[in-house]
DSSP file (Angstrom, degrees, kcal/mol; ACC not computed):
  #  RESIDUE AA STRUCTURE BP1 BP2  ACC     N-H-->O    O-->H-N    N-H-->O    O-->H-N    TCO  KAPPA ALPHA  PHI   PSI    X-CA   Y-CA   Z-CA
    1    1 A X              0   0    0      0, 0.0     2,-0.4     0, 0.0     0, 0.0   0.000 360.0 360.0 360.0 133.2    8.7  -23.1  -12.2
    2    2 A X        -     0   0    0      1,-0.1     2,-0.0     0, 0.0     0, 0.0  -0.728 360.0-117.9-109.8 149.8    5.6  -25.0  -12.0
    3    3 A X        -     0   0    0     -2,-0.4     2,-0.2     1,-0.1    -1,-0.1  -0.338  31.0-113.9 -86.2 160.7    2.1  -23.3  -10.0
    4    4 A X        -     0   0    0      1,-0.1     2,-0.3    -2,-0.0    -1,-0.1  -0.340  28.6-125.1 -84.6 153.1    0.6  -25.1   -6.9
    5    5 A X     >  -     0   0    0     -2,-0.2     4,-1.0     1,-0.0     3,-0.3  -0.601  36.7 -87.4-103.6 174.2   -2.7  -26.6   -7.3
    6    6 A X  H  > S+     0   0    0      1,-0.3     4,-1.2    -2,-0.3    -1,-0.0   0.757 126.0  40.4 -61.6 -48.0   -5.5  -25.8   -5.1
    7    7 A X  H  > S+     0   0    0      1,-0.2     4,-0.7     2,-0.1    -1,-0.3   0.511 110.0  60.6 -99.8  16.4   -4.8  -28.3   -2.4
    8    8 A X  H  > S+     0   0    0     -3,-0.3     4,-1.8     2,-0.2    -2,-0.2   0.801 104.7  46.4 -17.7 -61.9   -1.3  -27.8   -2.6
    9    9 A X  H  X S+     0   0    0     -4,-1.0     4,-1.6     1,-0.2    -2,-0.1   0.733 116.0  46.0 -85.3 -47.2   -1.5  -24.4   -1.7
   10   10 A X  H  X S+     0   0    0     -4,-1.2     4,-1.4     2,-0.2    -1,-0.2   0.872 110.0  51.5 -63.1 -41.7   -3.9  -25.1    1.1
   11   11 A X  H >X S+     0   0    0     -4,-0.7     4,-1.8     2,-0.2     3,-1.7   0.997 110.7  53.4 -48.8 -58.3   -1.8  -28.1    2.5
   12   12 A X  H 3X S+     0   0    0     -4,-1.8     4,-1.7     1,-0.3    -2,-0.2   0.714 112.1  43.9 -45.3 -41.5    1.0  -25.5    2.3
   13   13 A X  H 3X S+     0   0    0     -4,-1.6     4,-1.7     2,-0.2    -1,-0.3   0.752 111.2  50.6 -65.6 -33.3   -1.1  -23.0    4.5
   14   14 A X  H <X S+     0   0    0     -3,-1.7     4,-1.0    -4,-1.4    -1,-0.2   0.810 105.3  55.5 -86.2 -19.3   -2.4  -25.3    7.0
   15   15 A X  H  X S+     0   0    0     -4,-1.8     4,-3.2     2,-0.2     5,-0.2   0.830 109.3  51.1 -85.2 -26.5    1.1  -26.7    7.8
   16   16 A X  H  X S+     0   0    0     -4,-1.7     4,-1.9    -5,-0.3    -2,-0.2   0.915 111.1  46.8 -21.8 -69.9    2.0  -22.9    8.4
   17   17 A X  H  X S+     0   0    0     -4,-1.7     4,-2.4     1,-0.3    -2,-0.2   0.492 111.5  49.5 -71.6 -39.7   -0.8  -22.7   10.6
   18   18 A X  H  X S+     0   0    0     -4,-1.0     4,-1.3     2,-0.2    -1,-0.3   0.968 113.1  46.3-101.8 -65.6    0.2  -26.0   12.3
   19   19 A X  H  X S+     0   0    0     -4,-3.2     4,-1.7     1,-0.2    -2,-0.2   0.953 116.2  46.8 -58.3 -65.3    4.1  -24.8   12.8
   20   20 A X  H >X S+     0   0    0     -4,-1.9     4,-2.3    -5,-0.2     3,-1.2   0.951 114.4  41.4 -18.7 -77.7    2.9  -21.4   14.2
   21   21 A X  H >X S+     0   0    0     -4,-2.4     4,-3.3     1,-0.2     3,-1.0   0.885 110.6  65.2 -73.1 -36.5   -0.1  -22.5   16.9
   22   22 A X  H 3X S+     0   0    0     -4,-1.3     4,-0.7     1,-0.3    -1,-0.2   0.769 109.2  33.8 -39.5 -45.3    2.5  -25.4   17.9
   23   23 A X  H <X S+     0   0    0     -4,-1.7     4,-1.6    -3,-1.2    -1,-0.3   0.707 118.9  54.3 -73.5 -23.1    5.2  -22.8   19.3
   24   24 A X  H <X S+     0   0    0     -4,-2.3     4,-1.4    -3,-1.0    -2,-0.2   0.848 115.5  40.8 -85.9 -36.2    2.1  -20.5   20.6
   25   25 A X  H >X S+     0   0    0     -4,-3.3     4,-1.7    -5,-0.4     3,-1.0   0.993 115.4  48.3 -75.9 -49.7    0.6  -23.7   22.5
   26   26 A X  H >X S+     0   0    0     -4,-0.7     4,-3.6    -5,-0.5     3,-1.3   0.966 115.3  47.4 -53.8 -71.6    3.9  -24.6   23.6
   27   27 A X  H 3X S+     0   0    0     -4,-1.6     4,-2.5     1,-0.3    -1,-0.3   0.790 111.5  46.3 -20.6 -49.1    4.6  -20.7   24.8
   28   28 A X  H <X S+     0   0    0     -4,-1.4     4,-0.7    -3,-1.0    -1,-0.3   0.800 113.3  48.5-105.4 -19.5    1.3  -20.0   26.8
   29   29 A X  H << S+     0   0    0     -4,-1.7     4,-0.2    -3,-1.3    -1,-0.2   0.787 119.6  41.3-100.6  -6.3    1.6  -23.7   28.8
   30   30 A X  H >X S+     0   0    0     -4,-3.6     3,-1.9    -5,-0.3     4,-1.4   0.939  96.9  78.3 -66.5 -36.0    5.6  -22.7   29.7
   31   31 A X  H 3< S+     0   0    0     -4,-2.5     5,-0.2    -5,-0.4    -3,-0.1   0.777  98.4  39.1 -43.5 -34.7    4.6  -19.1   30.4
   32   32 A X  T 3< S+     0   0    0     -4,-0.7    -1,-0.3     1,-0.1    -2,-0.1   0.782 114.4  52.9 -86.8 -13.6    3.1  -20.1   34.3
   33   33 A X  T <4 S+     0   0    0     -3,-1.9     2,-0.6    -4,-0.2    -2,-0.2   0.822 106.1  67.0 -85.9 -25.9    6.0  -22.6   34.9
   34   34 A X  S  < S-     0   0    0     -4,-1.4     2,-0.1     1,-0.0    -1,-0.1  -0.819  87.5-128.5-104.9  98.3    8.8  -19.3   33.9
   35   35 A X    >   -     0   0    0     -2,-0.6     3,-9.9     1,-0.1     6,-0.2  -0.092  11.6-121.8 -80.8 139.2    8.8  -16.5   36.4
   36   36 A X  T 3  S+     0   0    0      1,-0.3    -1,-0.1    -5,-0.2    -2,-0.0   0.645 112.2  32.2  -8.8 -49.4    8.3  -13.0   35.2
   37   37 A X  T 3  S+     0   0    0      4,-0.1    -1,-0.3     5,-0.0    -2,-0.1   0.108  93.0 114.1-124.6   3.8   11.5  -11.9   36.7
   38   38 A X  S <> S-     0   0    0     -3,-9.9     4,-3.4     1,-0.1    -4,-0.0  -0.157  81.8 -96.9 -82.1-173.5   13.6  -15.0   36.3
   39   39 A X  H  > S+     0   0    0      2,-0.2     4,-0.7     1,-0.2    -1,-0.1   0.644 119.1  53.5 -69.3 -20.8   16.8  -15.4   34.0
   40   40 A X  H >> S+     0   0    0      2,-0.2     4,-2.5     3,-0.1     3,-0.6   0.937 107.0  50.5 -88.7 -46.6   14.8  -17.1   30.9
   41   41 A X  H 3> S+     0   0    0      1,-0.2     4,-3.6     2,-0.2     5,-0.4   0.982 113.3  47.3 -47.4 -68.9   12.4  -14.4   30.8
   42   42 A X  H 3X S+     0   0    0     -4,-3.4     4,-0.9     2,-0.2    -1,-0.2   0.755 112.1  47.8 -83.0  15.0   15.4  -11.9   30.7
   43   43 A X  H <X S+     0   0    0     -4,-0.7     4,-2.7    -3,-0.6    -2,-0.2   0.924 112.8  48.0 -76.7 -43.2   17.3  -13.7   28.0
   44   44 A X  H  X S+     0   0    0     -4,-2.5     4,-1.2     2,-0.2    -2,-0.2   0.714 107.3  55.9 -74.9  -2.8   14.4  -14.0   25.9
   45   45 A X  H  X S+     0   0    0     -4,-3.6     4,-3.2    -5,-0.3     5,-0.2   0.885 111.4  47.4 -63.9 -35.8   13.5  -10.2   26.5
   46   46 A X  H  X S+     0   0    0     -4,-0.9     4,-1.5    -5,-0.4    -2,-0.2   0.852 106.6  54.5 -79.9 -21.0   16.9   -9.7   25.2
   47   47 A X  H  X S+     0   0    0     -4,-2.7     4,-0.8     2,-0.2    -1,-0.2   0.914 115.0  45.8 -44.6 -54.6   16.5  -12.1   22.1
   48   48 A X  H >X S+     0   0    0     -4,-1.2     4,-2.6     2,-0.2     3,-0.6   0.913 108.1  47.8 -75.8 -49.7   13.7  -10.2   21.3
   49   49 A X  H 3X S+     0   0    0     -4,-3.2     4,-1.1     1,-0.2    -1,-0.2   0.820 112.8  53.4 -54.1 -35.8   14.9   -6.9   21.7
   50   50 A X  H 3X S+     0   0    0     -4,-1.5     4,-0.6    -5,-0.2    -2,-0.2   0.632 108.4  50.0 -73.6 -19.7   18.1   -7.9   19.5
   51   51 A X  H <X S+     0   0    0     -4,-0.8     4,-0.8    -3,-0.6     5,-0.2   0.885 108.1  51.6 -86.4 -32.5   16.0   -9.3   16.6
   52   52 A X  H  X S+     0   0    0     -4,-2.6     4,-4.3     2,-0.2     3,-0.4   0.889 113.1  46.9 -70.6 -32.6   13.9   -6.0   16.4
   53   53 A X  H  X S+     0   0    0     -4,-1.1     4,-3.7     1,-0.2     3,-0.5   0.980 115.6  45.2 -84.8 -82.6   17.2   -4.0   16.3
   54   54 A X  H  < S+     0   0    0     -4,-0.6    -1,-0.2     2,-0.3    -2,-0.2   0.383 112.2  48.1 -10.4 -22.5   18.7   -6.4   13.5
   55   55 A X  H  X S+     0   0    0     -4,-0.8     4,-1.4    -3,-0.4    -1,-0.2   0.558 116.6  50.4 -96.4 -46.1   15.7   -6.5   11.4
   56   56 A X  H  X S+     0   0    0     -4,-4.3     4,-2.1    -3,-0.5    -2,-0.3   0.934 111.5  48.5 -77.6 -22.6   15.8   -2.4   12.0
   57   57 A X  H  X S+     0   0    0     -4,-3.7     4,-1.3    -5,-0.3     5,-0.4   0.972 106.1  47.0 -40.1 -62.6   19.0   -2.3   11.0
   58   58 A X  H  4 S+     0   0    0     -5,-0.4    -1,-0.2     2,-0.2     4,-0.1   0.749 110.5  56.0 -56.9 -33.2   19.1   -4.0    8.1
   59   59 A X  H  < S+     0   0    0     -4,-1.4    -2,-0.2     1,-0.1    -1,-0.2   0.960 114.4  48.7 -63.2 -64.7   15.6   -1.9    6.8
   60   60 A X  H  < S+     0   0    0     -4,-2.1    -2,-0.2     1,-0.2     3,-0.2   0.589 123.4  24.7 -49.3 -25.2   18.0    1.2    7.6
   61   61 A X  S  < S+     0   0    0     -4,-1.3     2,-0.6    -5,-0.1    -1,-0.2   0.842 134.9  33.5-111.6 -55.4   21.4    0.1    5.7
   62   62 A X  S    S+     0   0    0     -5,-0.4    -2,-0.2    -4,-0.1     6,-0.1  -0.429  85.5 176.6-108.1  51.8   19.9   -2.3    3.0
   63   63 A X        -     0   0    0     -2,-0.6     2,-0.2     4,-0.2     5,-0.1   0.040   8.9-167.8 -47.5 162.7   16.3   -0.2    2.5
   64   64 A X    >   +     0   0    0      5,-0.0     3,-0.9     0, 0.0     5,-0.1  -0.800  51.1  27.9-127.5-166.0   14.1   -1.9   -0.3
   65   65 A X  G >  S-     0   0    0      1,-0.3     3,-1.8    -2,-0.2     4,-0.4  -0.366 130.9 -19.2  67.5-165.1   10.7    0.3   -1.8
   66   66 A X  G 3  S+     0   0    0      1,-0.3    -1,-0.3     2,-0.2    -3,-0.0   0.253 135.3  65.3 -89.7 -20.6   10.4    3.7   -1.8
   67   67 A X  G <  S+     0   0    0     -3,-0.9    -1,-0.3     1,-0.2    -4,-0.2   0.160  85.1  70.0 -85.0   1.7   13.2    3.9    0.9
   68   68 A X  S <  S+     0   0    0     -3,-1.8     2,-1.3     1,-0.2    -2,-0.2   0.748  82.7  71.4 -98.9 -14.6   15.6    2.7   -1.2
   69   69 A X  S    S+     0   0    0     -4,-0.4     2,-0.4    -5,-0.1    -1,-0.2   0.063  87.2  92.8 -60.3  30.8   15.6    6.0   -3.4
   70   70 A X  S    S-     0   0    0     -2,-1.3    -7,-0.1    -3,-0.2    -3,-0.1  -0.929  79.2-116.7-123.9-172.2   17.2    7.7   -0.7
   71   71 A X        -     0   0    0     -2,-0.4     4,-0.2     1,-0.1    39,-0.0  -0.388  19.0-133.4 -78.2 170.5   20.9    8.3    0.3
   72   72 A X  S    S+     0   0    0      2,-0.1     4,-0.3     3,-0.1    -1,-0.1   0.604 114.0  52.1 -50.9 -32.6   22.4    6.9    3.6
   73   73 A X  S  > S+     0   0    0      2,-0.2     4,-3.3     1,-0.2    33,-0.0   0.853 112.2  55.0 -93.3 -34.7   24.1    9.8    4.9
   74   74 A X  H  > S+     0   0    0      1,-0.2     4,-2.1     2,-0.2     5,-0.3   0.949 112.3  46.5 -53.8 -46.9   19.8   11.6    4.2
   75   75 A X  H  > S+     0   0    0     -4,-0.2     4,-1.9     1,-0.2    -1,-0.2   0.863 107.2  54.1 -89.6   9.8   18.4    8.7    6.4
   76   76 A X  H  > S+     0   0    0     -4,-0.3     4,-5.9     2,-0.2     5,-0.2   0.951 109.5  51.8 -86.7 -40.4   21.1    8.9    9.6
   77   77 A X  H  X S+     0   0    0     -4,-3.3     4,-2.7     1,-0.2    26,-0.2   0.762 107.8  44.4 -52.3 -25.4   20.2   12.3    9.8
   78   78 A X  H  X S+     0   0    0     -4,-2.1     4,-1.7    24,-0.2    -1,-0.2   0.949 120.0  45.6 -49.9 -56.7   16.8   11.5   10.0
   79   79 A X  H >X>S+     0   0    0     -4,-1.9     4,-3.7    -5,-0.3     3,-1.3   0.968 114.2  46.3 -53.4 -55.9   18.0    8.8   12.4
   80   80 A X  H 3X5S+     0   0    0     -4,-5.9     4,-3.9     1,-0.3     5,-0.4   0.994 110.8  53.7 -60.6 -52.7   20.7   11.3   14.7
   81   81 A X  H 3X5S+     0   0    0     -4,-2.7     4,-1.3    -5,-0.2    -1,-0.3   0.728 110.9  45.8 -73.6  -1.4   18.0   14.1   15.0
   82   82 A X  H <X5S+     0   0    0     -4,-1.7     4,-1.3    -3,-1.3    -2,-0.2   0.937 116.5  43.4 -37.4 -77.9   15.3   11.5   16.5
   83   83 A X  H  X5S+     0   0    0     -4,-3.7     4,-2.8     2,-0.2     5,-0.4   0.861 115.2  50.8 -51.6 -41.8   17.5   10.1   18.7
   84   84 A X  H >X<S+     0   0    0     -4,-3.9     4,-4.5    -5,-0.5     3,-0.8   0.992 113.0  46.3 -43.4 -64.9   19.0   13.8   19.7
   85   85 A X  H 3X S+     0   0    0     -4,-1.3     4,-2.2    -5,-0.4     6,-0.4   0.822 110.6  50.7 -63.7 -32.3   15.7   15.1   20.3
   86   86 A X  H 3< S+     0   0    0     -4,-1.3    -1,-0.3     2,-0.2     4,-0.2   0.664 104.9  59.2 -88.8 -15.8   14.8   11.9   22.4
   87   87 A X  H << S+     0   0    0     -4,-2.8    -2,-0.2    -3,-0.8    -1,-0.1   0.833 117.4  38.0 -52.9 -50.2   18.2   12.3   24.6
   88   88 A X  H  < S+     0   0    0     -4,-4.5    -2,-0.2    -5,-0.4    -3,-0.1   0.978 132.7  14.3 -75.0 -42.4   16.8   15.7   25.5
   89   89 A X  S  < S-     0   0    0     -4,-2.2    -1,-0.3     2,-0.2    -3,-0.2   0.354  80.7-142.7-117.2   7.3   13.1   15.8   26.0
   90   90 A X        +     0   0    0     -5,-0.3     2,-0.5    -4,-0.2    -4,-0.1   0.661  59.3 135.3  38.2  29.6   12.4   11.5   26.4
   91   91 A X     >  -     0   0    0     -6,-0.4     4,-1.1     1,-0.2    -2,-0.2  -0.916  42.2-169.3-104.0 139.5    9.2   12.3   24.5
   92   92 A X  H  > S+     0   0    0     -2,-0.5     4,-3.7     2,-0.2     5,-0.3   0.908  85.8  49.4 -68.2 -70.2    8.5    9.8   21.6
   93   93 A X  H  > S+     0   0    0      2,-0.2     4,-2.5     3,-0.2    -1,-0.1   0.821 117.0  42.3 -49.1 -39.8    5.9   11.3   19.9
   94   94 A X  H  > S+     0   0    0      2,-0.3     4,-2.7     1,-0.2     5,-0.5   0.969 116.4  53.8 -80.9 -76.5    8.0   15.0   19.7
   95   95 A X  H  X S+     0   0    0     -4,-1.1     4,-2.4     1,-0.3     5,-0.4   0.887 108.9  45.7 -38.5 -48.6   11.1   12.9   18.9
   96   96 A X  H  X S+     0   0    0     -4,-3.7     4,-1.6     1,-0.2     3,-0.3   0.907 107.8  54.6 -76.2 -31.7    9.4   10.9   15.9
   97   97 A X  H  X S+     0   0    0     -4,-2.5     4,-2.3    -5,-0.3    -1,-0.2   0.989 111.9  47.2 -61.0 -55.7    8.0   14.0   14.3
   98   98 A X  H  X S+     0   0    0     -4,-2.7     4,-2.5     1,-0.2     5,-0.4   0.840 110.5  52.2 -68.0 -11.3   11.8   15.7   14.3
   99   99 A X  H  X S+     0   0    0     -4,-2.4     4,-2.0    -5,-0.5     5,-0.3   0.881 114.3  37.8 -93.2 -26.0   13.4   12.9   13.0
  100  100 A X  H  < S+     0   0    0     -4,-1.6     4,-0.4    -5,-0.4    -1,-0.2   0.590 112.4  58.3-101.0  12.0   11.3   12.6   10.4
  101  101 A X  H >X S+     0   0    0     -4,-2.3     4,-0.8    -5,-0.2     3,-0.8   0.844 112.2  43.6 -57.8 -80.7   11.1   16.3    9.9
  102  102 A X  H >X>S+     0   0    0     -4,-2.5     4,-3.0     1,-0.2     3,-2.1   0.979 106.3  59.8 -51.5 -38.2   14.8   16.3    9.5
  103  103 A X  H 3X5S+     0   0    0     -4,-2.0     4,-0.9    -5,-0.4    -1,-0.2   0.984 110.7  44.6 -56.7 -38.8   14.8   13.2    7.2
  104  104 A X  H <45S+     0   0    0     -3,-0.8    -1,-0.3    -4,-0.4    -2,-0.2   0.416 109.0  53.0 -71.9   6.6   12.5   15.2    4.7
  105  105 A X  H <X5S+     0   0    0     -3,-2.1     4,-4.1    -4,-0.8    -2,-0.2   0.624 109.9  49.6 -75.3 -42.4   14.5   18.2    4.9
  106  106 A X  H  X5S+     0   0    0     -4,-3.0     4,-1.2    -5,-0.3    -2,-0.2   0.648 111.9  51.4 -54.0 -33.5   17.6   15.9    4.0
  107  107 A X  H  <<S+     0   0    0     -4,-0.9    -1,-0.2    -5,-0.6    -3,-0.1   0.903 111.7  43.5 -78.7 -47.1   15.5   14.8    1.4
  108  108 A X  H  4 S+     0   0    0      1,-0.2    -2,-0.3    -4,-0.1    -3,-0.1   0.969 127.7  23.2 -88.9 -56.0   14.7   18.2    0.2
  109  109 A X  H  <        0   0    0     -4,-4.1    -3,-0.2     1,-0.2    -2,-0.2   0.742 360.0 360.0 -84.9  -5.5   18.4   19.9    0.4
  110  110 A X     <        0   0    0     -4,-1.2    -1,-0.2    -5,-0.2    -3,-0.2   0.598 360.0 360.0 -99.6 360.0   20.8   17.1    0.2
Protein backbone atom coordinates (compact mmCIF):
# COMPACT_ATOMS: atom_id res chain seq x y z
CA UNK A 1 0.00 0.00 0.00
CA UNK A 2 1.50 3.09 -1.10
CA UNK A 3 1.02 6.75 1.27
CA UNK A 4 -0.81 9.77 -0.30
CA UNK A 5 1.24 12.80 -0.91
CA UNK A 6 0.28 16.06 0.44
CA UNK A 7 -1.91 17.12 -2.35
CA UNK A 8 -3.32 13.89 -2.72
CA UNK A 9 -4.62 13.86 0.58
CA UNK A 10 -6.03 17.39 0.20
CA UNK A 11 -7.59 16.80 -3.27
CA UNK A 12 -9.11 13.79 -1.46
CA UNK A 13 -10.52 16.13 1.35
CA UNK A 14 -11.83 18.84 -0.76
CA UNK A 15 -13.75 16.39 -2.99
CA UNK A 16 -15.39 15.20 0.35
CA UNK A 17 -16.15 18.58 1.07
CA UNK A 18 -17.49 19.11 -2.46
CA UNK A 19 -19.85 15.81 -2.33
CA UNK A 20 -21.17 16.74 1.21
CA UNK A 21 -22.08 20.79 0.69
CA UNK A 22 -23.55 19.57 -2.90
CA UNK A 23 -26.41 17.42 -1.14
CA UNK A 24 -26.60 20.25 1.83
CA UNK A 25 -27.17 23.03 -1.06
CA UNK A 26 -29.39 20.81 -2.89
CA UNK A 27 -31.41 20.06 0.69
CA UNK A 28 -31.85 23.64 1.97
CA UNK A 29 -33.16 25.07 -1.72
CA UNK A 30 -35.83 21.84 -1.91
CA UNK A 31 -36.68 22.25 1.79
CA UNK A 32 -39.29 25.58 0.96
CA UNK A 33 -40.63 23.85 -2.29
CA UNK A 34 -41.51 20.32 0.31
CA UNK A 35 -44.25 20.93 2.85
CA UNK A 36 -43.62 20.13 6.47
CA UNK A 37 -46.45 17.81 6.57
CA UNK A 38 -46.49 16.44 3.07
CA UNK A 39 -45.72 12.58 2.08
CA UNK A 40 -41.84 13.26 1.14
CA UNK A 41 -41.19 14.82 4.38
CA UNK A 42 -42.84 11.69 6.05
CA UNK A 43 -40.99 9.12 4.05
CA UNK A 44 -37.77 10.77 4.65
CA UNK A 45 -38.57 11.03 8.43
CA UNK A 46 -38.98 7.40 8.14
CA UNK A 47 -35.64 6.78 6.14
CA UNK A 48 -34.04 8.50 8.83
CA UNK A 49 -35.47 7.04 11.69
CA UNK A 50 -34.76 3.43 10.03
CA UNK A 51 -31.03 4.19 9.46
CA UNK A 52 -30.56 5.37 13.11
CA UNK A 53 -32.22 1.99 14.22
CA UNK A 54 -29.99 -0.15 11.77
CA UNK A 55 -26.80 1.58 12.62
CA UNK A 56 -28.07 0.93 16.42
CA UNK A 57 -28.65 -2.27 15.88
CA UNK A 58 -25.83 -3.39 14.35
CA UNK A 59 -23.56 -1.35 17.37
CA UNK A 60 -25.86 -3.67 19.70
CA UNK A 61 -25.37 -7.28 17.91
CA UNK A 62 -21.95 -6.74 16.20
CA UNK A 63 -20.35 -4.28 19.12
CA UNK A 64 -16.57 -3.32 18.30
CA UNK A 65 -14.16 -1.45 21.34
CA UNK A 66 -14.63 -1.87 24.69
CA UNK A 67 -18.25 -3.11 23.99
CA UNK A 68 -17.27 -5.87 22.35
CA UNK A 69 -15.89 -7.57 25.70
CA UNK A 70 -19.29 -8.00 26.73
CA UNK A 71 -21.85 -10.86 26.38
CA UNK A 72 -25.12 -10.45 24.38
CA UNK A 73 -27.54 -11.87 26.72
CA UNK A 74 -25.36 -8.74 29.55
CA UNK A 75 -26.25 -5.95 26.90
CA UNK A 76 -30.24 -6.91 26.26
CA UNK A 77 -30.69 -6.67 29.67
CA UNK A 78 -29.18 -3.44 29.77
CA UNK A 79 -31.41 -2.92 26.67
CA UNK A 80 -35.04 -4.66 28.30
CA UNK A 81 -34.69 -2.74 31.59
CA UNK A 82 -34.39 0.81 29.67
CA UNK A 83 -37.01 0.13 27.61
CA UNK A 84 -39.16 -1.38 30.76
CA UNK A 85 -38.55 1.53 32.74
CA UNK A 86 -39.44 3.89 29.78
CA UNK A 87 -42.96 1.82 29.18
CA UNK A 88 -43.66 2.84 32.69
CA UNK A 89 -42.58 6.23 33.72
CA UNK A 90 -41.84 7.82 29.69
CA UNK A 91 -38.94 9.57 31.39
CA UNK A 92 -35.71 9.36 29.38
CA UNK A 93 -33.29 10.52 31.62
CA UNK A 94 -34.67 7.96 34.65
CA UNK A 95 -34.94 5.32 31.87
CA UNK A 96 -31.16 5.74 30.67
CA UNK A 97 -29.70 5.70 34.08
CA UNK A 98 -31.66 2.01 34.76
CA UNK A 99 -30.67 0.59 31.80
CA UNK A 100 -27.40 1.22 32.16
CA UNK A 101 -27.50 0.52 35.86
CA UNK A 102 -28.76 -2.89 35.00
CA UNK A 103 -26.18 -3.33 32.12
CA UNK A 104 -23.36 -2.88 34.84
CA UNK A 105 -24.94 -5.05 37.21
CA UNK A 106 -25.05 -7.73 34.31
CA UNK A 107 -21.63 -6.96 33.89
CA UNK A 108 -20.84 -7.45 37.44
CA UNK A 109 -22.89 -10.84 38.21
CA UNK A 110 -23.28 -12.47 34.85
Amino acid sequence: MEDYSFCESWLAVLCAILGTMIWRVAGVMLASRIPAEGPIMGWVNTMAYALVAAVLLLIFVHPIGVLATTKLDQRVIGLAAGLLMMFITRRLILSLFCGVSAFALAIELI
